[in-house]
N, C-alpha and C positions, 0 to 999 in steps of 0.2 A: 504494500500500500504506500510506502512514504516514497518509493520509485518512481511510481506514479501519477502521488496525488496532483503534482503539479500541472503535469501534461490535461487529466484529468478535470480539474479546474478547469484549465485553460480551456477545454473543449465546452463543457457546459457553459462558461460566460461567453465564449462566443455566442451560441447558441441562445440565451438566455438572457443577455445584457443587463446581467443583475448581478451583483455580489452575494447577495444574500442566497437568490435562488442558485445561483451556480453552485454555492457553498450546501445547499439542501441539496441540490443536484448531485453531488458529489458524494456524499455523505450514501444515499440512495443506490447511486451506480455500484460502490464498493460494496453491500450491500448484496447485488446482485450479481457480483462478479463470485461474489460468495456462495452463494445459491446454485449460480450459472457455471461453476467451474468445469465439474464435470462434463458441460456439451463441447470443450474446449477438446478437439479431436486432435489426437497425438501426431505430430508430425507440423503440425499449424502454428503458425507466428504467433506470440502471444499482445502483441501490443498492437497490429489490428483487430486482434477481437475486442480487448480490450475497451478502443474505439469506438470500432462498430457499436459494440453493447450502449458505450456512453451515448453516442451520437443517437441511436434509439430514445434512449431513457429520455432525452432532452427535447425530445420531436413530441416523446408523449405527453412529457411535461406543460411543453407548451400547446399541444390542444387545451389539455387541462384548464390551464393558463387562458385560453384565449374563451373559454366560456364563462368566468370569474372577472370581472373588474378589475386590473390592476391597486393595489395599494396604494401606490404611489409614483410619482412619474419619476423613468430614467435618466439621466441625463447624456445627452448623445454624446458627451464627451468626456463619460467616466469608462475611463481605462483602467487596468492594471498597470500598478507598479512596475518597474524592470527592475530589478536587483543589482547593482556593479560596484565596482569596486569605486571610493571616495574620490568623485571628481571636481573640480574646480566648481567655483558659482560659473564661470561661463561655461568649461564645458556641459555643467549640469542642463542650464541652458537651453544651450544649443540641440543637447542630445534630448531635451524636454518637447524643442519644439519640432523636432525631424520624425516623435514616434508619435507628437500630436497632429501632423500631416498621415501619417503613414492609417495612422487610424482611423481618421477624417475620412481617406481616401478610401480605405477595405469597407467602411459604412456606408461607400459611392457604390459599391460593386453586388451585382445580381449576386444574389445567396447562393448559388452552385459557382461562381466566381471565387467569392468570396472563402466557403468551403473548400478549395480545392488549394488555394494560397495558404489555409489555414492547417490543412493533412499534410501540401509536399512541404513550403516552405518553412512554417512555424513549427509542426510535428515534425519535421524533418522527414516523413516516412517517403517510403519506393514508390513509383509509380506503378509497379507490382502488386505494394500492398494496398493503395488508394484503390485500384481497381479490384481487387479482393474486394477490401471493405466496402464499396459502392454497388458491386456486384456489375460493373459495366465494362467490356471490353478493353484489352489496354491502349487501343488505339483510339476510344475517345477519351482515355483518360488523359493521353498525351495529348490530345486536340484541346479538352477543357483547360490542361494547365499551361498549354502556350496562349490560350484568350485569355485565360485568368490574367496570366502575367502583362500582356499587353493593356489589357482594359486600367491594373493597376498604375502602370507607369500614366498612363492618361488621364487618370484620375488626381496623381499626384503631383504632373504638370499642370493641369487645371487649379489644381489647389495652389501650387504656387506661384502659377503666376497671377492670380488673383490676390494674394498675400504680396507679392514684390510690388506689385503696380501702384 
């Protein structure tokens, strides 16, 4: 679990755009992964199933979610923390405002966009294992992660030159 939980998190608050619920989210996946162990066939990557499971649990979360009233509004530009090592007030900065474009921008991008920058680039995982986890060929998994990446860079030119101008 503590190898995990991060990646874990990270995938429900995408999904989720809550701290809190990501954090229940979370909580729930683990949870199930407990439960779910057993269906985990011998021979099979553990940290797309992993995924998958979570990526599930957060799809049904948010139907849940989307027949209940929100508590309270999100705010579009509450991110996660990055964790680094003590940088300057200006590189703090700097590197403050590059992952509050970079976010801005993934919150521009069609949610299967968005998803696919979030499995290869963030999870770092294979485009092996995305198309595992998605259950679609790997030939559109390579097609979705070169639009993904493209529509990104355009999003984040967009944003900045709106910001420079």
């Amino acid at each position: 679990m503590r190898r995990y939980q991060g990646r874990v998190f990270a995938v429900a608050f995408h999904y989720l755009r809550d701290r809190e619920e990501a954090r229940d989210a979370a909580q729930d996946i683990f949870v199930k992964v407990y439960e779910q162990l057993g269906s985990l066939r011998a021979g099979d990557a553990f940290l797309p199933w992993l995924l998958r499971l979570a990526r599930n649990c957060c799809i049904d979360r948010l139907r849940r979610l989307k027949v209940r009233t929100p508590a309270r509004a999100v705010a579009v530009d509450e991110v996660p923390e990055i964790p680094a090592r003590e940088p300057s007030p200006e590189e703090a900065s700097l590197l403050g405002a590059r992952h509050g474009l970079l976010y801005r921008a993934l919150a521009r991008l069609s949610s299967k966009n968005r998803e696919m920058i979030l499995l290869k680039d963030i999870q770092e995982l294979k485009l092996e294992e995305i198309s595992q986890l998605l259950a679609l060929p790997l030939g559109t998994v390579k097609s979705r992660s070169n639009r993904a990446r493209i529509e990104l860079a355009k999003a984040v030119r967009s944003l900045d030159a709106s910001f420079g101008a």
